[in-house]
TORVOTOR-936434 format. One record per atom (N, C-alpha, C): residue number from 1; x, y negated, z negated; atom name. Coordinates in pm, 1 decimal, decimal comma. Example, Ala and Ser with C-alpha at 12.3 -4.5 7.8 and 13.67 -1.06 7.14 Angstrom:
BEGIN
+-----+----------+----------+----------+------+
:   n :       px :       py :       pz : atom :
+-----+----------+----------+----------+------+
:   1 :   1319,0 :    569,0 :   -780,0 :    N :
:   1 :   1230,0 :    450,0 :   -780,0 :   CA :
:   1 :   1320,0 :    330,0 :   -780,0 :    C :
:   2 :   1285,0 :    225,0 :   -708,0 :    N :
:   2 :   1367,0 :    106,0 :   -714,0 :   CA :
:   2 :   1290,0 :     -3,0 :   -787,0 :    C :
+-----+----------+----------+----------+------+
***
This chain:
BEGIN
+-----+----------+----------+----------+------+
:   n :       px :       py :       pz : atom :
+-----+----------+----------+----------+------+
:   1 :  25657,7 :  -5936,9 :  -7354,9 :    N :
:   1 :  25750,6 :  -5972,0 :  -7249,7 :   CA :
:   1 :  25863,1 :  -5868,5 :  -7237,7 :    C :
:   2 :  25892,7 :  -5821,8 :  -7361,4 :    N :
:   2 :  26016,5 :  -5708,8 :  -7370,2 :   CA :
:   2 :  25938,2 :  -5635,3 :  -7258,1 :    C :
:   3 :  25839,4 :  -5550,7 :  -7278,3 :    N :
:   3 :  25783,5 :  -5382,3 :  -7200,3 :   CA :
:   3 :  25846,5 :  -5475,7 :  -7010,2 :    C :
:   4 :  25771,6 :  -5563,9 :  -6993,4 :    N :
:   4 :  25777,0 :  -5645,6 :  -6817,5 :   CA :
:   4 :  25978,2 :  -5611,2 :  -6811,5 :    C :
:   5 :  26009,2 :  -5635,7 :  -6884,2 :    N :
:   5 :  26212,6 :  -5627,5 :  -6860,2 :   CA :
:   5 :  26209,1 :  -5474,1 :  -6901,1 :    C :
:   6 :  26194,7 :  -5434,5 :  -6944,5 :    N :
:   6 :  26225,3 :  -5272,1 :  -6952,3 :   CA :
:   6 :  26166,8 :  -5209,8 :  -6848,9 :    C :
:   7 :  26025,8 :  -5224,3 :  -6825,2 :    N :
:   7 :  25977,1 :  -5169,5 :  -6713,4 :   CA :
:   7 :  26057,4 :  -5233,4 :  -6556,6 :    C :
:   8 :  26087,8 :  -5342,6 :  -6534,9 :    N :
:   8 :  26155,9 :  -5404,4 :  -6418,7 :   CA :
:   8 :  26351,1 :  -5311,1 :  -6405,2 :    C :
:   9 :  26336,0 :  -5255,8 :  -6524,5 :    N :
:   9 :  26506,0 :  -5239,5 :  -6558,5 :   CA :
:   9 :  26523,5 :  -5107,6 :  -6510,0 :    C :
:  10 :  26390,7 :  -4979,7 :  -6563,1 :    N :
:  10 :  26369,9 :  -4866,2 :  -6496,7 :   CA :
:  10 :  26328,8 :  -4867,5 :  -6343,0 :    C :
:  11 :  26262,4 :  -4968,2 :  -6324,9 :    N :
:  11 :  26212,5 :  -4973,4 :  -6151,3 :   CA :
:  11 :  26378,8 :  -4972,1 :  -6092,1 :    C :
:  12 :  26482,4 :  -5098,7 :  -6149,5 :    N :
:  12 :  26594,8 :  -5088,1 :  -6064,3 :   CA :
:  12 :  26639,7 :  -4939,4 :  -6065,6 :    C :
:  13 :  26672,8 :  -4936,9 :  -6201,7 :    N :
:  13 :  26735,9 :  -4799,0 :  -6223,4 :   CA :
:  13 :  26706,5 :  -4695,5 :  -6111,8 :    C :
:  14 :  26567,3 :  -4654,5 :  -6088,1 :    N :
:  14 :  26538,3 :  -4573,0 :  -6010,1 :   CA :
:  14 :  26499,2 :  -4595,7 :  -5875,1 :    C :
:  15 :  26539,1 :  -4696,2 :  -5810,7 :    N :
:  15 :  26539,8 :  -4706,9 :  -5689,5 :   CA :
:  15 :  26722,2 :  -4739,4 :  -5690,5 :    C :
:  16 :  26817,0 :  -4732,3 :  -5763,8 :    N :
:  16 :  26922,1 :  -4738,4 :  -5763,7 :   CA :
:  16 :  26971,6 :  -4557,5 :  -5726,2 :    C :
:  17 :  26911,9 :  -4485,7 :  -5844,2 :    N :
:  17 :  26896,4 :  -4336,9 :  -5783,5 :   CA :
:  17 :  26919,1 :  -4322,6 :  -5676,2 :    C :
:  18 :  26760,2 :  -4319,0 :  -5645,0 :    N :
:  18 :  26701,2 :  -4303,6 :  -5478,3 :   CA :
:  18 :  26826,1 :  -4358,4 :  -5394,7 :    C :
:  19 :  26854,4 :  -4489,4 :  -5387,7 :    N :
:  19 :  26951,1 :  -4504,0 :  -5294,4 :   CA :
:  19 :  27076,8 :  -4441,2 :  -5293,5 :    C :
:  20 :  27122,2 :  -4381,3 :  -5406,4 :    N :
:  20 :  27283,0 :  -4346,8 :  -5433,4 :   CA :
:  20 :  27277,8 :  -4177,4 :  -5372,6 :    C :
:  21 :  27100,1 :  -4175,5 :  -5419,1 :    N :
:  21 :  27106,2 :  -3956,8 :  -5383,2 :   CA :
:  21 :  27137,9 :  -3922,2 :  -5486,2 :    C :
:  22 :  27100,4 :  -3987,1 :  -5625,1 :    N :
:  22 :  27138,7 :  -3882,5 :  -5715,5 :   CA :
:  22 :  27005,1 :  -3829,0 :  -5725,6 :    C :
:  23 :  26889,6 :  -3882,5 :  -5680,9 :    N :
:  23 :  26769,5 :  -3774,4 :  -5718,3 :   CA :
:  23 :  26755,8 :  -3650,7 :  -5657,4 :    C :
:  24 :  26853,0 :  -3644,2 :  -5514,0 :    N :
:  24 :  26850,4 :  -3542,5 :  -5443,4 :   CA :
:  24 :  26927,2 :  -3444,3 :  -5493,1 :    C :
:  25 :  26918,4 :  -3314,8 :  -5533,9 :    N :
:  25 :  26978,3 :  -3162,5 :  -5597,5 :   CA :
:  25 :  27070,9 :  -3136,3 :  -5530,4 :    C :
:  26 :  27013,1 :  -3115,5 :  -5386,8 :    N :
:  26 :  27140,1 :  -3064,2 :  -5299,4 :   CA :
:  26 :  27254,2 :  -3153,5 :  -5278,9 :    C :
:  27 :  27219,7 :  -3279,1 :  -5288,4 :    N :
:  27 :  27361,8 :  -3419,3 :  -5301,0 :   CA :
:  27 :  27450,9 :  -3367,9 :  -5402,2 :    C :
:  28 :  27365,9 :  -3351,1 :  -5551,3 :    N :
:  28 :  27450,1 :  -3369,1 :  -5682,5 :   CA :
:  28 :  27465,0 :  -3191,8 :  -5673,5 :    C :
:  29 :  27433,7 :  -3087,9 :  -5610,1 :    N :
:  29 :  27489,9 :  -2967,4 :  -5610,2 :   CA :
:  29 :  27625,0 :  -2963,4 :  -5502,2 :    C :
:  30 :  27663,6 :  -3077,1 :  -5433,4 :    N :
:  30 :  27735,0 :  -3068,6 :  -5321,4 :   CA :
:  30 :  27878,1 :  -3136,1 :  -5390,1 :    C :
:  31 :  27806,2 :  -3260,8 :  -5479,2 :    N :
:  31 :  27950,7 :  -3309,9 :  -5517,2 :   CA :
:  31 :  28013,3 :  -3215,2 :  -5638,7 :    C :
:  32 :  27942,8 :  -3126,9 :  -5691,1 :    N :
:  32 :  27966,5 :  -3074,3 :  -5813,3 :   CA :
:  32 :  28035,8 :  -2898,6 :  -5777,2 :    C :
:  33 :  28064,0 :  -2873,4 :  -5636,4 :    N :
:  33 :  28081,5 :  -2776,7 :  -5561,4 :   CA :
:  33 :  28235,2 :  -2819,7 :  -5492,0 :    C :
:  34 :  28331,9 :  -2806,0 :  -5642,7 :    N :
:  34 :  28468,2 :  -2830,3 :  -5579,3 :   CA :
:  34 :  28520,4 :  -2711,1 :  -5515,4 :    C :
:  35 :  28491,8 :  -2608,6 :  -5531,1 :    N :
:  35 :  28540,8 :  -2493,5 :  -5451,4 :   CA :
:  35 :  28523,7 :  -2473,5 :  -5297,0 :    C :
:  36 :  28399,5 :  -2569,1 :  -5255,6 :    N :
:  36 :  28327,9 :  -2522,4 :  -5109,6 :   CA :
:  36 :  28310,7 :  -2629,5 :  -5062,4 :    C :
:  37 :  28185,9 :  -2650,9 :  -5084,1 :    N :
:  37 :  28178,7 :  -2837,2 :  -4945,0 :   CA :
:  37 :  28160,2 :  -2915,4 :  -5035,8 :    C :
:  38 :  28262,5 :  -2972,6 :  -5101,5 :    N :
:  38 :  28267,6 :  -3123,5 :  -5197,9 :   CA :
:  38 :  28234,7 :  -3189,3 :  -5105,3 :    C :
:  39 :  28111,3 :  -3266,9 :  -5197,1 :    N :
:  39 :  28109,2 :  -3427,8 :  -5138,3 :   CA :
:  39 :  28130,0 :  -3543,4 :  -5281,8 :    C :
:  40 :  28244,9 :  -3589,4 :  -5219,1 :    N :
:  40 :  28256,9 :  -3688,5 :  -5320,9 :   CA :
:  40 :  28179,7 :  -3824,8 :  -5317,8 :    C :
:  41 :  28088,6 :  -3841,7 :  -5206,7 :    N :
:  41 :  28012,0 :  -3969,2 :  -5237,6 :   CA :
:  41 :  27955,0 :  -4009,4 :  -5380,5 :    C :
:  42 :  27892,5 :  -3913,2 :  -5465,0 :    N :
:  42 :  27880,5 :  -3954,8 :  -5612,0 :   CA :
:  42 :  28013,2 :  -3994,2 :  -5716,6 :    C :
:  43 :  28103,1 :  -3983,7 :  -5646,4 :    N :
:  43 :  28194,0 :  -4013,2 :  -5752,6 :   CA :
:  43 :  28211,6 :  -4160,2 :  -5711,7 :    C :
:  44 :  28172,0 :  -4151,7 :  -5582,5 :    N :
:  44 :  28199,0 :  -4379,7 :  -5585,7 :   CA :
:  44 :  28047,7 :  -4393,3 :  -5643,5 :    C :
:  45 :  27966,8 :  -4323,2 :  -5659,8 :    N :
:  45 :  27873,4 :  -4383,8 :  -5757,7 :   CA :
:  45 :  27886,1 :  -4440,2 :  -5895,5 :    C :
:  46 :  27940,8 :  -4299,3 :  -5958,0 :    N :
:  46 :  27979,8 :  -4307,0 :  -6062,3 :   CA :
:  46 :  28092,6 :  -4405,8 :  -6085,5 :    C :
:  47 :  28205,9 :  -4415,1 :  -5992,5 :    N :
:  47 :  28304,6 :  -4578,6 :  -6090,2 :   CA :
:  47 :  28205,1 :  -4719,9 :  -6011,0 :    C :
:  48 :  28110,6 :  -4683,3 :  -5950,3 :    N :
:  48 :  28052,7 :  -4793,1 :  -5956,7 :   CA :
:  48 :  27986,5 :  -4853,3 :  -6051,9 :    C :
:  49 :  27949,7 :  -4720,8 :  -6111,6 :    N :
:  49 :  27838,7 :  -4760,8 :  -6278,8 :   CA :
:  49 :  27962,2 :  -4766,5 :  -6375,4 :    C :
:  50 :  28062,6 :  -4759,7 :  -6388,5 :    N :
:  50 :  28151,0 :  -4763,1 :  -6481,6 :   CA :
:  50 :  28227,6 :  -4890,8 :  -6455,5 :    C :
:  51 :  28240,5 :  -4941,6 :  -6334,2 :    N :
:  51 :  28277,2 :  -5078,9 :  -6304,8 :   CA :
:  51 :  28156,9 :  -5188,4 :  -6356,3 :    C :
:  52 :  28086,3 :  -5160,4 :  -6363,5 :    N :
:  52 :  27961,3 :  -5187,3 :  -6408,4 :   CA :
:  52 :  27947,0 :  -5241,3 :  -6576,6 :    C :
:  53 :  27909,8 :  -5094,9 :  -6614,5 :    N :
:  53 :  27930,5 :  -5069,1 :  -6762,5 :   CA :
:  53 :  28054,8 :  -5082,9 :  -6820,9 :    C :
:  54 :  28152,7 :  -5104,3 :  -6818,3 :    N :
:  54 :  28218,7 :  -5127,7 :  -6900,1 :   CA :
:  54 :  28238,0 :  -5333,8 :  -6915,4 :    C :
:  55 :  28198,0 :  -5422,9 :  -6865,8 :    N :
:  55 :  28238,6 :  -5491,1 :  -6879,1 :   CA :
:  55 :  28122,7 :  -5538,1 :  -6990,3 :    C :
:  56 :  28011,0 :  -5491,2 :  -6927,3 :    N :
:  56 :  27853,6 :  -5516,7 :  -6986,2 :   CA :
:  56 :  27889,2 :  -5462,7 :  -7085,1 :    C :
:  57 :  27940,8 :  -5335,7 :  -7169,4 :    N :
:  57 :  27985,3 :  -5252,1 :  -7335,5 :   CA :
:  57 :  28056,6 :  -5377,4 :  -7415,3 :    C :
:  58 :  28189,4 :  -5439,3 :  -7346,0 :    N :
:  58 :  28277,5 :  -5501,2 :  -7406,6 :   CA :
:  58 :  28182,6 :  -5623,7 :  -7419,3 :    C :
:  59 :  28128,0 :  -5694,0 :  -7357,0 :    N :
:  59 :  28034,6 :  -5832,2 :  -7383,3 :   CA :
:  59 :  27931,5 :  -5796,7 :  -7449,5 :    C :
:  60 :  27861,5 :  -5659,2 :  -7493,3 :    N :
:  60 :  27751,2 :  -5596,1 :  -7566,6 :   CA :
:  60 :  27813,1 :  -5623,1 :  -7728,8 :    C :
:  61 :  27914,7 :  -5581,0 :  -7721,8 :    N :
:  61 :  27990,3 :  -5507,3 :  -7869,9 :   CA :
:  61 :  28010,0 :  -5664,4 :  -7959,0 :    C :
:  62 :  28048,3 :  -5730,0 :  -7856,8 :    N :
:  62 :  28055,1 :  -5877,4 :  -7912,0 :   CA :
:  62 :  27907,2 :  -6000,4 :  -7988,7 :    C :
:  63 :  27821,1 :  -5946,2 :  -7968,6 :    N :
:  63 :  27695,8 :  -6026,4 :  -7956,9 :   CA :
:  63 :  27627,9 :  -5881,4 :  -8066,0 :    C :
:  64 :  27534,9 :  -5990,4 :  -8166,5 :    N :
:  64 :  27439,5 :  -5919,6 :  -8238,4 :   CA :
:  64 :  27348,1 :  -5919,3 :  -8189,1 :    C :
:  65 :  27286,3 :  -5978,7 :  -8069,3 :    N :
:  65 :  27118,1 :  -5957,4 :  -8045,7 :   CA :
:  65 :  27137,6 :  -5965,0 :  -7876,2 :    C :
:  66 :  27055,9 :  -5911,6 :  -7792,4 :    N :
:  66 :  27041,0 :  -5896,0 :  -7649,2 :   CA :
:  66 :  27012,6 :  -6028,9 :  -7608,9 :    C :
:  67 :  27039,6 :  -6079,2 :  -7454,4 :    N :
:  67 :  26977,2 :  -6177,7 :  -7418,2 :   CA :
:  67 :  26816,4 :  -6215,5 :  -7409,2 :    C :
:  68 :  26761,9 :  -6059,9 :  -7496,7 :    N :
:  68 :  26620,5 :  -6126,4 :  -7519,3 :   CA :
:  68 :  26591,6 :  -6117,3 :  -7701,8 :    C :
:  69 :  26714,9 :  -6136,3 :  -7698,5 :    N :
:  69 :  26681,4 :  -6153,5 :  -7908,8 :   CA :
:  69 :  26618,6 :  -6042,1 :  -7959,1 :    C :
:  70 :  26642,8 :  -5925,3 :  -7926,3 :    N :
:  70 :  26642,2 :  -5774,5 :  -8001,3 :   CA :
:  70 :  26739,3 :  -5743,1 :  -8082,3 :    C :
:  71 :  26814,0 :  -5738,8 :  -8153,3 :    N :
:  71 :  26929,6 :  -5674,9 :  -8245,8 :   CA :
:  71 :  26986,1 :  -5521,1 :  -8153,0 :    C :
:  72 :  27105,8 :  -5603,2 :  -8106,9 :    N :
:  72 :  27157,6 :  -5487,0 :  -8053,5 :   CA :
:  72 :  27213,9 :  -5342,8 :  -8114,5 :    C :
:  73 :  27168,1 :  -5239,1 :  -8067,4 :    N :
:  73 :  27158,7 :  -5093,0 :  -8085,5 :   CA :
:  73 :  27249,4 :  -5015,5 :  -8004,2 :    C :
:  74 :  27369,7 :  -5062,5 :  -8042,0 :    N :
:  74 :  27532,5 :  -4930,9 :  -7997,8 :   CA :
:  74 :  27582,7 :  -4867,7 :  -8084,1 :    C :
:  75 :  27571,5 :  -4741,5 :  -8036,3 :    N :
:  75 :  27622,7 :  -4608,5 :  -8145,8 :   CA :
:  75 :  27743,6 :  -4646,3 :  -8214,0 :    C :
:  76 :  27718,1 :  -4660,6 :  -8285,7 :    N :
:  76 :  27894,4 :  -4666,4 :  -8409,3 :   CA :
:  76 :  27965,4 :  -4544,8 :  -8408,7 :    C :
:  77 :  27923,7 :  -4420,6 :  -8399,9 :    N :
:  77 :  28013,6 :  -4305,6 :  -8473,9 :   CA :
:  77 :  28078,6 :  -4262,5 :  -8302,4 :    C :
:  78 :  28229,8 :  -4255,4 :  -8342,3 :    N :
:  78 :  28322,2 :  -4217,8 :  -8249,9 :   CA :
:  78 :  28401,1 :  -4083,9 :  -8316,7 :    C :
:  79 :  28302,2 :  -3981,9 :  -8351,0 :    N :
:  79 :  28338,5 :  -3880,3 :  -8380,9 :   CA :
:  79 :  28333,5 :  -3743,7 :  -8248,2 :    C :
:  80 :  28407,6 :  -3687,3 :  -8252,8 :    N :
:  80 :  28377,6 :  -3578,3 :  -8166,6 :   CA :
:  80 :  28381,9 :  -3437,8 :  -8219,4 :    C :
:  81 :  28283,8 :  -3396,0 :  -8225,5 :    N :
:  81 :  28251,4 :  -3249,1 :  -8357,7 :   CA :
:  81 :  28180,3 :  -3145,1 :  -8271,6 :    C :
:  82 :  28195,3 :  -3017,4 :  -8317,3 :    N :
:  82 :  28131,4 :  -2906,7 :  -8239,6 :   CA :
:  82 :  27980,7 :  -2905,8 :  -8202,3 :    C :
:  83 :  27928,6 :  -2997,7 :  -8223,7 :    N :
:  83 :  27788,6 :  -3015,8 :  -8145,8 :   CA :
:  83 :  27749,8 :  -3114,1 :  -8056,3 :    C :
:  84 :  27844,8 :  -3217,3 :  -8033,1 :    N :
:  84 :  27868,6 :  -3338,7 :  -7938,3 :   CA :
:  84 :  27939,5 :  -3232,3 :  -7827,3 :    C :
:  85 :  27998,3 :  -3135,8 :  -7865,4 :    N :
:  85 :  28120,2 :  -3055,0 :  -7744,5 :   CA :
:  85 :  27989,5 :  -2974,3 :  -7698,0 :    C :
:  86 :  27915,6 :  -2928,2 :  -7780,2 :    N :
:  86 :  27806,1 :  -2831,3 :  -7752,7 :   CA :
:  86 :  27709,0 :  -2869,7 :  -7698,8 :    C :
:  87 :  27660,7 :  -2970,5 :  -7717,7 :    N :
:  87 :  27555,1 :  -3057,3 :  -7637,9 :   CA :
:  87 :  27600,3 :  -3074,0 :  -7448,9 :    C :
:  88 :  27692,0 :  -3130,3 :  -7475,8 :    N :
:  88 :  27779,9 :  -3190,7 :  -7372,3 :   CA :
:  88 :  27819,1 :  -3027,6 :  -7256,7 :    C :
:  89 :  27850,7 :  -2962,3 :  -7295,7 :    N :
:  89 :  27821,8 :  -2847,5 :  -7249,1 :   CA :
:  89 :  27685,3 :  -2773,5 :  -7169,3 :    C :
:  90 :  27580,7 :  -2775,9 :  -7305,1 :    N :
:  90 :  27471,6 :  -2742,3 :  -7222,7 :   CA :
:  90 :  27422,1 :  -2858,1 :  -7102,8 :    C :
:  91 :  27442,4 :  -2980,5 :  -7181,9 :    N :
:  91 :  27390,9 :  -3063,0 :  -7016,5 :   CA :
:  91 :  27463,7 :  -3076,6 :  -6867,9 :    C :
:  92 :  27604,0 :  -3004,7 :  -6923,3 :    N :
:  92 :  27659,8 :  -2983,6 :  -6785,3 :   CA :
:  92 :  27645,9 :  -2875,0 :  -6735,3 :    C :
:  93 :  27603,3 :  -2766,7 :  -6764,7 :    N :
:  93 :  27572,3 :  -2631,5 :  -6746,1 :   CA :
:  93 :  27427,9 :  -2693,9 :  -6648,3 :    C :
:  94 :  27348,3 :  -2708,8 :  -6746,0 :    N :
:  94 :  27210,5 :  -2728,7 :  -6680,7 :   CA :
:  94 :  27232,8 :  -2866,8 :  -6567,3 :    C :
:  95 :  27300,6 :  -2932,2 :  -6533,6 :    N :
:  95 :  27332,7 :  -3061,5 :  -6444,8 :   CA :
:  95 :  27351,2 :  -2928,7 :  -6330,0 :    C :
:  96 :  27461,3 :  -2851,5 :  -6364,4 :    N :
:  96 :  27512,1 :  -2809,1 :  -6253,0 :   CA :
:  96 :  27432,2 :  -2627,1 :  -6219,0 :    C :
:  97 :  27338,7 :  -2616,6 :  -6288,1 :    N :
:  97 :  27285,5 :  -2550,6 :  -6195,0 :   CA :
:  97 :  27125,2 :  -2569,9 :  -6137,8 :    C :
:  98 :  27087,4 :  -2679,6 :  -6211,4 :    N :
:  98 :  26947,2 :  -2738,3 :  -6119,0 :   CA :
:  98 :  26999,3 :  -2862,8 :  -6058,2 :    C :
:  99 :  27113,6 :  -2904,9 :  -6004,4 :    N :
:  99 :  27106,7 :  -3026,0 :  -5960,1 :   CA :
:  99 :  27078,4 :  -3177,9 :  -6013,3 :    C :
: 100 :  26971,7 :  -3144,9 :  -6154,9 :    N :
: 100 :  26907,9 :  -3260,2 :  -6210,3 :   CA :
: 100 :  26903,0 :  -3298,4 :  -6310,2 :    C :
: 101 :  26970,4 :  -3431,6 :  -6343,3 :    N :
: 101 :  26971,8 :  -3491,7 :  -6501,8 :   CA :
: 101 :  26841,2 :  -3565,6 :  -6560,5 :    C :
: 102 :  26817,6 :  -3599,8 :  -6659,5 :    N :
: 102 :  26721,9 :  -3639,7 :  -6665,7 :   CA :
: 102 :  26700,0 :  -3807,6 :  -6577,1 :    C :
: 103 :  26737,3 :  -3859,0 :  -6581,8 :    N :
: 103 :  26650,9 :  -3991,5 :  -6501,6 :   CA :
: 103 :  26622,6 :  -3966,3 :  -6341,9 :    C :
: 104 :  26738,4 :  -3915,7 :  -6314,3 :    N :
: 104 :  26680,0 :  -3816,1 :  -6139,9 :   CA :
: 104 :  26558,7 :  -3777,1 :  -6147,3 :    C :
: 105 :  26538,1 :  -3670,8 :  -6283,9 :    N :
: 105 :  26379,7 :  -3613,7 :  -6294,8 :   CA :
: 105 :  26267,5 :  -3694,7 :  -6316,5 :    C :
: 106 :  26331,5 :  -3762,0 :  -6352,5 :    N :
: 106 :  26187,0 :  -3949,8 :  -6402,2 :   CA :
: 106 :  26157,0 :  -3962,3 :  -6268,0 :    C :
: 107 :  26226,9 :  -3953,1 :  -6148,6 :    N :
: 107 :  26198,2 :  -4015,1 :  -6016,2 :   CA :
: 107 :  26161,3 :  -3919,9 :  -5934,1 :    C :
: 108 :  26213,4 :  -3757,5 :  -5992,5 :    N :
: 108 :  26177,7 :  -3717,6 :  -5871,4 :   CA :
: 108 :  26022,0 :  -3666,5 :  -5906,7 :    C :
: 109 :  25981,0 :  -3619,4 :  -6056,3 :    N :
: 109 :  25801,9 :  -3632,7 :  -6092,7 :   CA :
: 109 :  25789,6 :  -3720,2 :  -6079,7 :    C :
: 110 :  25800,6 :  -3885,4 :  -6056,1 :    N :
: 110 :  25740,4 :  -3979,0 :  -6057,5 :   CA :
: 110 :  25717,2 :  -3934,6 :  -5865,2 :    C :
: 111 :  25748,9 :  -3894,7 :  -5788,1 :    N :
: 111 :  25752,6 :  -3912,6 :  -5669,6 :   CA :
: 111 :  25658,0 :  -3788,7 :  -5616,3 :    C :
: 112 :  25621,0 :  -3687,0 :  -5746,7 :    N :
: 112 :  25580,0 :  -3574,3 :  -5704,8 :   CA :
: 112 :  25649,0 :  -3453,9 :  -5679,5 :    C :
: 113 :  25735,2 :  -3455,8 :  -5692,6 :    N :
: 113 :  25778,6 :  -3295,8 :  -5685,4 :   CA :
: 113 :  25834,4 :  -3247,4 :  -5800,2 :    C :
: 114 :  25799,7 :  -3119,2 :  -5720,6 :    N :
: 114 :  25769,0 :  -2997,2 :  -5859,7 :   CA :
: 114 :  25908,6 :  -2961,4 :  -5930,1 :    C :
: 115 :  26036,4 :  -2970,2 :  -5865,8 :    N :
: 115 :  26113,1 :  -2936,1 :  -5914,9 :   CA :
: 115 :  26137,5 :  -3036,4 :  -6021,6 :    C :
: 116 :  26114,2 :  -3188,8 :  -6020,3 :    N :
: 116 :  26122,2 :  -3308,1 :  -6088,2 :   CA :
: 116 :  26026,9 :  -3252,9 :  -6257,7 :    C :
: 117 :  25891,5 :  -3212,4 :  -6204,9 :    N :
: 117 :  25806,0 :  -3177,0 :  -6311,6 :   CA :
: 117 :  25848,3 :  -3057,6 :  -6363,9 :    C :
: 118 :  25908,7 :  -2953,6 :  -6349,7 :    N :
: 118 :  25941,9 :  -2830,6 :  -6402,3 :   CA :
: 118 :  26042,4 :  -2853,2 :  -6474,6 :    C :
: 119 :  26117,8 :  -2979,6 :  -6439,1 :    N :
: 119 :  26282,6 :  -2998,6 :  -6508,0 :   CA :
: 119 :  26248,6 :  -3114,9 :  -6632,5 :    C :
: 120 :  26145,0 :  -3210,1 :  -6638,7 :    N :
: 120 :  26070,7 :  -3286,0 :  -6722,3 :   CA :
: 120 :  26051,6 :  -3219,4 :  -6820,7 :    C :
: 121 :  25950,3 :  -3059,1 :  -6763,0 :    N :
: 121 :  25911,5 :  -2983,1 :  -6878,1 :   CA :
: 121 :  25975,3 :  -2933,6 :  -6961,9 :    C :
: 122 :  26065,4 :  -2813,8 :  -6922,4 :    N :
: 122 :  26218,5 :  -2781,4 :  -6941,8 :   CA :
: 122 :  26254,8 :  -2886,8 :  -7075,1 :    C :
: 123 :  26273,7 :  -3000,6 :  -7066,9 :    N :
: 123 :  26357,5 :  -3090,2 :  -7072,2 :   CA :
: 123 :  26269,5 :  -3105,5 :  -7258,9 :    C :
: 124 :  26118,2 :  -3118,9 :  -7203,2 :    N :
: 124 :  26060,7 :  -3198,8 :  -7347,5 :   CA :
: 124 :  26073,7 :  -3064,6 :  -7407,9 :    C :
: 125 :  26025,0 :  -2960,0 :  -7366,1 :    N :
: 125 :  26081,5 :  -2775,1 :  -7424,9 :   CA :
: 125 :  26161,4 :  -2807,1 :  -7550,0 :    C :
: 126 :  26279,6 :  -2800,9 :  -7477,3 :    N :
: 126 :  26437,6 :  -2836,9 :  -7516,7 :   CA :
: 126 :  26453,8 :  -2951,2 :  -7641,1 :    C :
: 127 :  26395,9 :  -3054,4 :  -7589,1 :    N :
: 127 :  26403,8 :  -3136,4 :  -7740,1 :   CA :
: 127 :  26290,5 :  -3126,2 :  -7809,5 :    C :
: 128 :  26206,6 :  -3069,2 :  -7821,3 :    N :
: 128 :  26105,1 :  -3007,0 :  -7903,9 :   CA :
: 128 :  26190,8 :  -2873,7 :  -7976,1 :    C :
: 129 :  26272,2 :  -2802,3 :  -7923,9 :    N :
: 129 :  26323,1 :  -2712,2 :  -7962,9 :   CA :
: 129 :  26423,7 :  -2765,5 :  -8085,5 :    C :
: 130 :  26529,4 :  -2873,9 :  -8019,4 :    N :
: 130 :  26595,5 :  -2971,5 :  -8110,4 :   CA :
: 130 :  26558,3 :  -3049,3 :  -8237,0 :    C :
: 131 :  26439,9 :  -3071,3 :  -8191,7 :    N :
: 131 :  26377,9 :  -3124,3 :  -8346,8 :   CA :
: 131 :  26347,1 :  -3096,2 :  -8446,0 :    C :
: 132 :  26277,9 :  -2923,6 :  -8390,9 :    N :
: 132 :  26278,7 :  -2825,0 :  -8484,8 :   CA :
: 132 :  26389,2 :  -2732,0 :  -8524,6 :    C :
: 133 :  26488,2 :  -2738,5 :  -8477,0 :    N :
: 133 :  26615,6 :  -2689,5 :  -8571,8 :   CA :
: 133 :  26654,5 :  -2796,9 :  -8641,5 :    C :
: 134 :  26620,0 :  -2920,8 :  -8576,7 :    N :
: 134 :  26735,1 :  -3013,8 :  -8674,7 :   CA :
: 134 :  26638,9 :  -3026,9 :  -8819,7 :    C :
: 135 :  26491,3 :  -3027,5 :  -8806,8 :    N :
: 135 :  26401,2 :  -3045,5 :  -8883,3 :   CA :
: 135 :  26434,2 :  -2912,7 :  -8994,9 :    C :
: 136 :  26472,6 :  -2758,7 :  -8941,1 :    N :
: 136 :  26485,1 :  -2659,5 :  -9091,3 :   CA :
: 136 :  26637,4 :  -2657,7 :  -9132,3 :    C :
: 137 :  26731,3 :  -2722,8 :  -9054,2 :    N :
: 137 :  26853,1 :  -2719,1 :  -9081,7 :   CA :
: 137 :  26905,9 :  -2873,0 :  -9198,2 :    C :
: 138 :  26782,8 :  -2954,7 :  -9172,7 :    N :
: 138 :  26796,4 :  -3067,9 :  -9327,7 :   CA :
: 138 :  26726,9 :  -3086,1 :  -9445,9 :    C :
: 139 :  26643,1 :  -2961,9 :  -9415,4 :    N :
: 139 :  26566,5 :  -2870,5 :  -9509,5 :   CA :
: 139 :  26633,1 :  -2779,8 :  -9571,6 :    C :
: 140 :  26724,1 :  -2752,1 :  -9491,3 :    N :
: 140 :  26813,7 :  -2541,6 :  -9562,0 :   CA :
: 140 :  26873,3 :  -2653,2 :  -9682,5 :    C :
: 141 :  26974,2 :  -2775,9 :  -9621,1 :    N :
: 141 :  27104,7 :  -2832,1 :  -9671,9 :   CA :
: 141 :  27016,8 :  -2910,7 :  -9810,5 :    C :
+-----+----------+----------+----------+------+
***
């Protein structure tokens, strides 16, 4: 029964996309283009998901198990260290010069296009790349 709510949760998710335009590049290259033709329509996206999420975090943090009796799973460590800054970096680098984060790319290969599948690829590359540094770097230590 869990997979039917996860799978129903990504269907919203990504027809939530689709409707907002974050799957579209040139949308999220337009709002991210404060020098030239800002469009701020994603930013009422964004405090929409934060009007959102934050009330759902604070009623999360309170409760040990989900409303489907899973043991809830929220990051504890509120550290901020040179590889959270570094991470956070490359995904805004790469946000802002393909247009596309990863769940945009879930929708836009799920929909067929290539830029969606090239940025998927990219993407598993990248944490394949991650696994294997993190994999000889807890090996060196």
């Amino acid at each position: 029964m869990n997979i039917v709510f996860a799978a129903l949760s990504g269907l919203v998710f990504g027809l939530g996309l689709l409707l907002a335009g974050m799957a579209n590049p040139a949308k999220v290259s337009g709002f991210l283009d404060l020098a030239g033709r800002w469009d701020p329509s994603l930013a009422l996206v964004m405090g929409g998901a934060i009007a959102v999420g934050l009330p759902a975090f604070a009623l999360a943090k309170k409760r040990t198990t989900s409303l489907l009796g899973l043991p809830m799973q929220l990051p504890q460590s509120r550290r901020i260290d040179r590889r959270l800054i570094l991470g956070s970096m490359i995904f805004g680098i790469g946000w802002g010069l393909a247009g596309i984060c990863p769940g945009p790319a879930l929708v836009l290969m799920g929909s067929g296009k290539t830029e969606g599948l090239l940025f998927v690829a990219a993407m598993l590359v990248g944490m394949g790349i991650f696994e294997w540094l993190e994999h000889h770097r807890n090996n060196a230590s």
